[in-house]
C-alpha positions in Angstrom: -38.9 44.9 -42.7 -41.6 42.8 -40.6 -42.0 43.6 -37.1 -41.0 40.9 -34.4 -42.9 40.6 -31.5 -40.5 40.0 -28.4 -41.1 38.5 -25.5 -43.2 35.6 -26.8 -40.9 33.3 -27.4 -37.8 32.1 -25.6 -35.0 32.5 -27.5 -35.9 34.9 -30.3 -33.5 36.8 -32.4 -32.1 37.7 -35.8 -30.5 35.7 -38.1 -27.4 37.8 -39.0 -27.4 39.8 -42.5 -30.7 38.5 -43.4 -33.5 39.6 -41.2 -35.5 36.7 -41.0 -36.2 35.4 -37.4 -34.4 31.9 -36.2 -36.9 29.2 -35.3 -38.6 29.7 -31.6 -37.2 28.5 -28.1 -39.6 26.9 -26.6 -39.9 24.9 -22.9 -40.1 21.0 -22.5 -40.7 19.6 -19.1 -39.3 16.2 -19.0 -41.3 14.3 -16.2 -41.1 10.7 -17.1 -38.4 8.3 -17.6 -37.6 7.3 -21.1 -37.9 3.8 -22.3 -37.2 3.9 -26.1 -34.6 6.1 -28.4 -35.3 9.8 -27.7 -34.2 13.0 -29.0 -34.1 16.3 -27.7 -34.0 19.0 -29.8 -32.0 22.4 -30.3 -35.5 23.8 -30.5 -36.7 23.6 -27.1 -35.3 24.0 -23.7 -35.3 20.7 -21.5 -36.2 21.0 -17.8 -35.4 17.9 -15.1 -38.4 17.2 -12.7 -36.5 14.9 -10.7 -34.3 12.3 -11.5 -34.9 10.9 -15.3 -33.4 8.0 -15.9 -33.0 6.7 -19.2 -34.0 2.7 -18.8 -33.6 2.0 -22.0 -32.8 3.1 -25.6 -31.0 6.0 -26.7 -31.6 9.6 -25.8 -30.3 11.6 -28.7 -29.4 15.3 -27.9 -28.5 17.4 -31.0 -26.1 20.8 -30.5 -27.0 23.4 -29.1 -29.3 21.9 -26.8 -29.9 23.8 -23.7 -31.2 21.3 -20.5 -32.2 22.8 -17.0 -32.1 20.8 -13.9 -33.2 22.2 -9.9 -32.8 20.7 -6.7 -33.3 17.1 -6.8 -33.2 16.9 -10.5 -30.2 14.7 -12.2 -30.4 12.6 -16.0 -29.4 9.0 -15.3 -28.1 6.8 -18.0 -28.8 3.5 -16.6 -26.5 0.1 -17.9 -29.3 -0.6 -20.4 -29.4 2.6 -22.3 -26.8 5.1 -23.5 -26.6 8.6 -24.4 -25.7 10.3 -27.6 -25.0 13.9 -27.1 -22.7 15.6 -29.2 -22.5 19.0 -29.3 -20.1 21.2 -31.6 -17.7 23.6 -30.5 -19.9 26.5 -31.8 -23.0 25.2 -30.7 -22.1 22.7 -27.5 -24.9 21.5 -25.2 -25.3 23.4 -22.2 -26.5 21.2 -19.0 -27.1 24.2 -16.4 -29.1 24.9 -13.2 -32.6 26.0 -13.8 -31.9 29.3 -11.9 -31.9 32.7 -13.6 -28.1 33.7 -14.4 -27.3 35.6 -11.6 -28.8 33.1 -9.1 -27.2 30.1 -9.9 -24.9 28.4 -7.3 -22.9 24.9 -7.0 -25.4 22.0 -6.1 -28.3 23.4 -7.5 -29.4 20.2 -9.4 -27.3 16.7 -9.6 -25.3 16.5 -12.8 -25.1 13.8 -15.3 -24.6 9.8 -14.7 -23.4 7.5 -16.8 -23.6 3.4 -16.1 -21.8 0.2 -17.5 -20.8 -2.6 -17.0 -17.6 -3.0 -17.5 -15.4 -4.7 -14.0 -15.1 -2.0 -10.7 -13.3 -4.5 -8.1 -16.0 -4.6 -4.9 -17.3 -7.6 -3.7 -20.0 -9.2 -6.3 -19.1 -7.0 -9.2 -21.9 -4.3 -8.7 -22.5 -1.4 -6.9 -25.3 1.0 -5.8 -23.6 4.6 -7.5 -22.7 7.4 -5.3 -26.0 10.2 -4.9 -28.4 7.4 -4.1 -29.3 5.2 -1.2 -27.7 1.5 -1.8 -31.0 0.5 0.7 -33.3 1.5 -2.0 -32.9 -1.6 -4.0 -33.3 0.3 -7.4 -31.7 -1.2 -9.9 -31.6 1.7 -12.3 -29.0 3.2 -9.6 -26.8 -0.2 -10.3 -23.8 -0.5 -12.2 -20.9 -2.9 -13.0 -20.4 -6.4 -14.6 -17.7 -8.3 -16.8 -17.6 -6.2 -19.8 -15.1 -3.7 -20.1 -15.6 -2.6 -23.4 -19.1 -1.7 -22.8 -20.5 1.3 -24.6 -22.4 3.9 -22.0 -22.3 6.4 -25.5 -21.0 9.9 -26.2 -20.7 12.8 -24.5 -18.9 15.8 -26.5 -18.8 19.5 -26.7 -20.8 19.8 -23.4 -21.1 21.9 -20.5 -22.1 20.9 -17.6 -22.2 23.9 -15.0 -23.6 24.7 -10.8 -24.2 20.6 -10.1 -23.5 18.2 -7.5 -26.6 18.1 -5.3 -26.7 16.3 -2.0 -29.0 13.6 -1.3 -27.5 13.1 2.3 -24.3 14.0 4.1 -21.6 12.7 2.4 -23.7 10.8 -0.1 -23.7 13.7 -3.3 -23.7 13.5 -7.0 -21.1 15.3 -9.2 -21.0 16.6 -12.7 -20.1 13.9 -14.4 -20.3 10.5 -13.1 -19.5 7.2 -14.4 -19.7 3.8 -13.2 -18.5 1.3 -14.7 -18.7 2.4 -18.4 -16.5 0.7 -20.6 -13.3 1.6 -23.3 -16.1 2.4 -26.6 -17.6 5.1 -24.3 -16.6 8.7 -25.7 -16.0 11.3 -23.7 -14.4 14.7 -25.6 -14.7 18.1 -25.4 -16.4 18.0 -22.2 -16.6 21.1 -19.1 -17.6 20.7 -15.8 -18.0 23.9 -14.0 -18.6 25.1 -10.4 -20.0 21.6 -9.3 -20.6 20.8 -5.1 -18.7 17.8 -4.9 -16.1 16.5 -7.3 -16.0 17.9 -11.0 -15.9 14.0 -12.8 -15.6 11.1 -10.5 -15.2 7.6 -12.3 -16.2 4.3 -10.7 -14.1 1.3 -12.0 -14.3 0.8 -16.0 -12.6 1.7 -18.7 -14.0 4.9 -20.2 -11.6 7.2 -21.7 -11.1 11.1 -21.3 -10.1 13.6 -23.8 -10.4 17.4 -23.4 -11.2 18.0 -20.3 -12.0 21.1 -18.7 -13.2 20.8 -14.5 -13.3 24.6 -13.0 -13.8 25.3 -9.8 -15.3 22.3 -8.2 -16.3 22.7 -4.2 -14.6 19.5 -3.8 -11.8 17.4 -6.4 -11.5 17.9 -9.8 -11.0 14.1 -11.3 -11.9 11.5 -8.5 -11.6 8.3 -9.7 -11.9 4.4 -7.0 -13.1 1.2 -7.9 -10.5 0.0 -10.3 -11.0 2.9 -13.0 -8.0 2.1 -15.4 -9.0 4.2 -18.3 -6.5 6.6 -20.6 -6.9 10.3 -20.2 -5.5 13.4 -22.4 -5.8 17.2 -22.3 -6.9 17.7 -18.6 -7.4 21.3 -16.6 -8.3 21.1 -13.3 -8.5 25.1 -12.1 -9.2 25.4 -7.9 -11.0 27.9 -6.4 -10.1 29.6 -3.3 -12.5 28.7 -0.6 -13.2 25.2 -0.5 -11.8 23.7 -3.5 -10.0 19.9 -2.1 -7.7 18.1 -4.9 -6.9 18.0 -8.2 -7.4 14.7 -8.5 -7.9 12.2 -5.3 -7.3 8.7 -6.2 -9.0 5.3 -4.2 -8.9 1.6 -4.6 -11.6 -0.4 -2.1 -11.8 0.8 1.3 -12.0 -2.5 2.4 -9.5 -4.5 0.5 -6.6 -2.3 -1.4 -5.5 -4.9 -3.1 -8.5 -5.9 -5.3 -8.7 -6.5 -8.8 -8.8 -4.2 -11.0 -6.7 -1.5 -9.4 -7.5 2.0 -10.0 -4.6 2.9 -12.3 -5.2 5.1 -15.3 -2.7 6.6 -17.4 -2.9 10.3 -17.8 -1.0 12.2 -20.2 -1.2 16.3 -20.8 -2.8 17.3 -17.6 -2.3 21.0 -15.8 -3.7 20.7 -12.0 -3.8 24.6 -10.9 -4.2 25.5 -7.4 -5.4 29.2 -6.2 -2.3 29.6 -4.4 -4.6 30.6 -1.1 -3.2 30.4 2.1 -2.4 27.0 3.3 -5.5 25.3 5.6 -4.3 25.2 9.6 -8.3 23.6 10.0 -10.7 22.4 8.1 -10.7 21.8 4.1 -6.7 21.4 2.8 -6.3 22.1 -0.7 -3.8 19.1 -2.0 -2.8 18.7 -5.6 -2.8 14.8 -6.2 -3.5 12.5 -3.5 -3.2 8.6 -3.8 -4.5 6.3 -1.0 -6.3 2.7 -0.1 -4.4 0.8 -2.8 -5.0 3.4 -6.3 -2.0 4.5 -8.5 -1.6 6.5 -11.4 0.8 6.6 -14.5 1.2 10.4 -15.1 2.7 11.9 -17.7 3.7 15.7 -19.1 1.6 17.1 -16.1 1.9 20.5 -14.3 0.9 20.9 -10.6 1.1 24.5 -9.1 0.0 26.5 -6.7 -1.7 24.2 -4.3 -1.8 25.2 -0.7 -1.0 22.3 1.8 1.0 19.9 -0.8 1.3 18.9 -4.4 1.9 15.2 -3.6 0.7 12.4 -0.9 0.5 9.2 -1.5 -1.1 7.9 1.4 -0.5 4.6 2.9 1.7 1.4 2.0 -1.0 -0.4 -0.8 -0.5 3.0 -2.8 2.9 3.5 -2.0 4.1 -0.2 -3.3 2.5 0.3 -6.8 5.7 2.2 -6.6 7.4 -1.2 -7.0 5.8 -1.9 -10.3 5.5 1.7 -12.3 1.6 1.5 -11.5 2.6 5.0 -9.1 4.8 7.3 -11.7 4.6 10.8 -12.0 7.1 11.7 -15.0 7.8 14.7 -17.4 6.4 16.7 -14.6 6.3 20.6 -13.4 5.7 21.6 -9.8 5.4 24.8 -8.6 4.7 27.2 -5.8 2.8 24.2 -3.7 2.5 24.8 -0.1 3.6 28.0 -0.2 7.7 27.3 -1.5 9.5 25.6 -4.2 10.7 22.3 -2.6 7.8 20.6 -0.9 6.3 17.8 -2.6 4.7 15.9 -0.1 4.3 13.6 3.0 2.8 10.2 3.5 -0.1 9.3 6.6 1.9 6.0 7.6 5.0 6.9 9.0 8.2 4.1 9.8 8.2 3.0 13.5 10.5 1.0 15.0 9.7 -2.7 16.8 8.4 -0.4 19.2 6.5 1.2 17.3 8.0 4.7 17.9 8.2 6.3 14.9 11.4 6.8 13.2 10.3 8.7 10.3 7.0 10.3 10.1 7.5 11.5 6.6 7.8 8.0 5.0 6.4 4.2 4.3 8.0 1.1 4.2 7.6 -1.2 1.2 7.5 -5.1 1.4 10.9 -5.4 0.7 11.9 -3.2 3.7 12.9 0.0 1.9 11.8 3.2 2.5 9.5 5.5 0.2 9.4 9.0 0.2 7.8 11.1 -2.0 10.0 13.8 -2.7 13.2 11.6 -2.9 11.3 9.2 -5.7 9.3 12.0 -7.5 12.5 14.4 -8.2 14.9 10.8 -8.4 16.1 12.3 -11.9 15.1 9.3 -13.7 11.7 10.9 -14.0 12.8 13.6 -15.6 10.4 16.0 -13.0 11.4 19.1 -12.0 10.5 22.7 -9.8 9.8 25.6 -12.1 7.7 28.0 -13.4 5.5 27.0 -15.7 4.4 30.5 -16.5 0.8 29.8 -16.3 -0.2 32.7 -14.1 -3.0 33.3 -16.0 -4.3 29.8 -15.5 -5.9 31.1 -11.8 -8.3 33.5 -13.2 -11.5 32.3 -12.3 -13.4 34.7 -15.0 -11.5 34.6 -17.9 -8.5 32.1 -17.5 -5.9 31.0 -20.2 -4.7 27.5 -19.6 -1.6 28.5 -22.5 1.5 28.9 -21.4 3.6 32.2 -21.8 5.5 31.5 -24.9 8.9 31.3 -22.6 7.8 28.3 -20.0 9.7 25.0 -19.8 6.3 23.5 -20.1 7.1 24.0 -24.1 10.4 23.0 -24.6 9.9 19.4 -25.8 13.2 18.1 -24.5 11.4 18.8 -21.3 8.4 16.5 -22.4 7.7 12.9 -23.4 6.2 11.7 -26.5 2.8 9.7 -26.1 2.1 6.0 -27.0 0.9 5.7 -29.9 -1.8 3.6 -29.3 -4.8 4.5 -31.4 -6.2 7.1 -28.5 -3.4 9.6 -27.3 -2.1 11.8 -29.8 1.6 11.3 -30.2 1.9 14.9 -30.9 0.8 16.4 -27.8 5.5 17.0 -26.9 4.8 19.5 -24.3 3.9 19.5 -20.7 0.7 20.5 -19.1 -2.8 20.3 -20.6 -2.6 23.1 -23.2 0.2 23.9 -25.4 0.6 26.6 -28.1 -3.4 25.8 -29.7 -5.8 26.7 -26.8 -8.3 23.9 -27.3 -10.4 25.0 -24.2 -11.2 28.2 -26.6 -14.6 28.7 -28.3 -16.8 25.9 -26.1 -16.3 26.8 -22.9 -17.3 29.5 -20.1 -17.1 30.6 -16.5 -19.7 32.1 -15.3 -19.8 33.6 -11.6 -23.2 32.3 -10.8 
């Protein structure tokens, strides 16, 4: 048998039960932007120098790739360019911090962006995206327009793991981003893990989601404002236990809640986990889904348990009175163990005052037509179908080696319990059960948790 030399090439090893060595690892630092189609190769390892943006073209990443980013590193996919990475579930592409393993931490580079321009519902149709300075003018940064079918490309079988650097205070990047990417994008397959800020945050558009794993974010898992109205399927969001916010947190426009498009996706198969910590008396609270400044959601075969403070609040009367109109539904739904007991759903930030403004109610908001919403009265209303038990998805909390499958007895699996999806050409009608995994673990293979 030849000798191998080790040590002189990245990567090296033995292909199994014949000997013969696989074809080298070797470094690429990518320090330019990229102008025309592109493709990185399984053969090399990719490192960020700053922010790359792809201007225009198609950057083509084949399986297996491996791409490093450090502190301000982050690959942009700007509205005239789009990205084709598809990886495989045995050979996915791995976007990680540049760090040794051992070293790595949240925020150590920024994470991947993806923009369209597909409608968001601000003032003039564009927008400056969040991780950069709207005063710089750049228009690579820019996103939005009038097409909502418009294609930013695929992202599958990917990791994306320790991202979410911060430019300023306030003003970071997450592990995924989109704005404004339209309904041909495709997004499947994809993890986002240990990230600074918020795991996938999606600006207006229409992109779709499919098999999504977000673990342990510092911040929310799914964050979507701006009119996002896309479909998602097969969603974990797993807390951690320090600072970990909100399984999802949903916004309109700050500045006018009712403007068109509102953010109102429909999410189907979804398991928000909490780490059942102790709940917050200052600082961070760890929420399970929050709605507020006019955004909704259509939710459907979810599980939310073991969040700290509360599993619901929809804050404030423009999310409240998407009530009205099914635009705010949570149906087909599990809660348990949030806020420390069995019963407590939520609370709402406006509360009913009287004509002199003392406040009659504090847990409550009044519609348009004078009535009264509260969330636990119209969540458990038995019309939806939601109810307070176990899931049996203890094992859904651990943080190295979690199983998002429920234990073969849980309610989550009884498909009277469940609804059936539309079928619609994206959600697959055969996804009866509730939460985001049922008896196939699709999260197996592809994915990983690694401590640092």
């Amino acid at each position: 048998m030849k000798r191998l030399a080790l040590g002189m090439t990245l990567g090296m090893s033995l292909l199994a039960g014949c000997g013969e060595p696989e074809k080298p690892v070797t470094p690429d630092d990518i320090l330019t932007n990229i102008t025309q189609d592109t493709t990185w190769t399984a053969d090399k390892v990719y490192t960020l120098k700053g922010y790359i943006f792809v201007e225009s073209g198609t950057l083509t990443i084949e399986p297996g790739t491996k791409i490093l980013g450090g502190e301000g590193s982050a690959l942009v996919i700007t509205r005239n360019a789009k990205l084709n990475a598809v990886g495989t579930a045995d050979k996915p592409i791995v976007f990680t911090s540049v760090k040794p393993e051992g070293e790595r931490a949240p925020g150590d580079w920024g994470g991947v962006v993806l923009l369209g321009k597909a409608r968001i519902n601000v003032t003039g149709g564009q927008n400056t995206v969040e991780g950069f300075f709207s005063t710089s003018g750049d228009e690579r940064t820019r996103y939005g327009g009038e097409d909502d079918t418009h294609d930013c490309g695929k992202l599958k079988y990917a990791r994306i793991e320790f991202a979410g650097y911060e430019l300023a205070e306030d003003n970071e990047l997450n592990g995924l981003t989109t704005g404004a990417c339209g309904s041909k994008t495709e997004i499947d397959y994809v993890q986002v893990h240990k990230g600074q800020d918020d795991g996938v945050e999606m600006f207006g558009g229409k992109a779709n989601l499919k098999h999504i794993v977000i673990s342990q974010p510092d911040d929310d898992g799914l964050d979507y404002d701006l009119g996002y109205s896309g479909k998602v399927q097969f969603l974990v969001v797993q807390q951690n236990d320090k600072v970990g916010n909100r399984g999802i947190e949903a916004s309109g426009n700050k500045s006018n809640n009712i403007a068109s498009p509102r953010s109102v996706p429909e999410i189907w198969n979804a398991s928000f986990i909490g780490s059942n910590r102790p709940a917050a008396t200052t600082g961070v609270k760890q929420e399970g889904l929050v709605f507020n400044t006019g955004a909704g959601v259509k939710l459907h075969n979810a599980i939310v348990a073991y969040f700290a403070d509360k599993a619901v609040d929809v804050d404030g009367a423009a999310s409240a009175q998407l009530s009205t109109s099914n635009e705010l539904s949570i149906q087909n739904t599990l809660f348990w163990q949030n806020k420390g007991d069995t019963t407590s759903i939520g609370y709402s930030a406006n509360p009913v005052r009287d004509a002199n403004g003392v406040t009659t109610d504090p847990d409550a908001t009044r519609l348009a037509d004078g009535t009264i919403y509260k969330e636990p009265e119209r969540i458990l209303a038995s019309a939806n179908n939601n109810q307070v038990v176990d899931p049996k998805l203890n094992a859904g909390r651990d943080v190295k080696a979690p199983n998002f499958k429920p234990e073969p007895e849980s309610p989550a699996l009884i498909t009277t319990n469940a609804a059936t999806p539309p079928a619609d050409g994206f959600f697959d009608t055969s996804a009866k059960f509730i939460g985001a995994v049922g008896s196939q673990d699709w999260t197996a293979g592809w994915t990983a948790y690694p401590e640092n």
